[in-house]
C-alpha angles and dihedrals in degrees: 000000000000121000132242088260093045084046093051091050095050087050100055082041094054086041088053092042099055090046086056085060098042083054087054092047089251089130096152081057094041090051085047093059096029080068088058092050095056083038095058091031096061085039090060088056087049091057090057103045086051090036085228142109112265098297124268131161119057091345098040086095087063091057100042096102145132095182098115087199091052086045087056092046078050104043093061086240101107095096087056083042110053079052114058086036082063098035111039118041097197089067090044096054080043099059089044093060082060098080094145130159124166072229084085090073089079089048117133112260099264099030092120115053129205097255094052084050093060095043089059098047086057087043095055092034102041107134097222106014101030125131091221104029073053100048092042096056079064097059 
């Protein structure tokens, strides 16, 4: 299983990448890898709080998720969470940009539009209120 370091990396890759397609108007495709950014990235901060490498063996099971919500519970970051989600309502509008499912990968062509793109790439990159400027002041 990869490593915090190796998870990090794939994170900043996947954000870079869907970038790559936004630029080329594939913005279905760029919503579809934005989701495994925040996911490694989550599961970065998961490696750290456990000091391993992402879990295998009997508990990998209970780590094999895609749920982002589920990543956060995880992650050891739900307190913070819960309360910047009830004190700041930038995060909060933030966080709710981030609807993401690999279920996305069955959306109909056209379903993301440009503009939402660029709303989810200010909501992830946001200096102050960002969900991965916020996840990655935990790494």
């Amino acid at each position: 299983m990869p490593s915090a370091a190796q998870l990090k990396a794939i994170s900043e890759s996947r954000l870079l990448e869907a970038k790559a397609l936004n630029a080329e108007g594939l913005y279905d495709g760029a919503h579809y890898i934005v989701g495994y950014a925040v996911e490694t990235a989550l599961k970065a901060h998961i490696c750290k709080i456990l000091q391993t490498d992402y879990p295998s063996g009997s508990i990998k099971a209970s780590f094999m998720t895609h749920d982002l919500s589920d990543l956060v519970k995880l992650s050891g970051l739900k307190s913070r969470f819960d309360v910047l989600m009830d004190t700041v309502p930038e995060f909060k509008a933030n966080w709710s940009l981030i609807k993401w499912t690999e279920q996305y990968r069955y959306e109909p062509i056209g379903t993301i539009s440009q503009q939402a793109m660029v709303e989810v790439f200010e909501a992830l990159e946001e200096p102050v209120n960002g969900i991965l400027t916020w996840i990655k002041t935990s790494w």
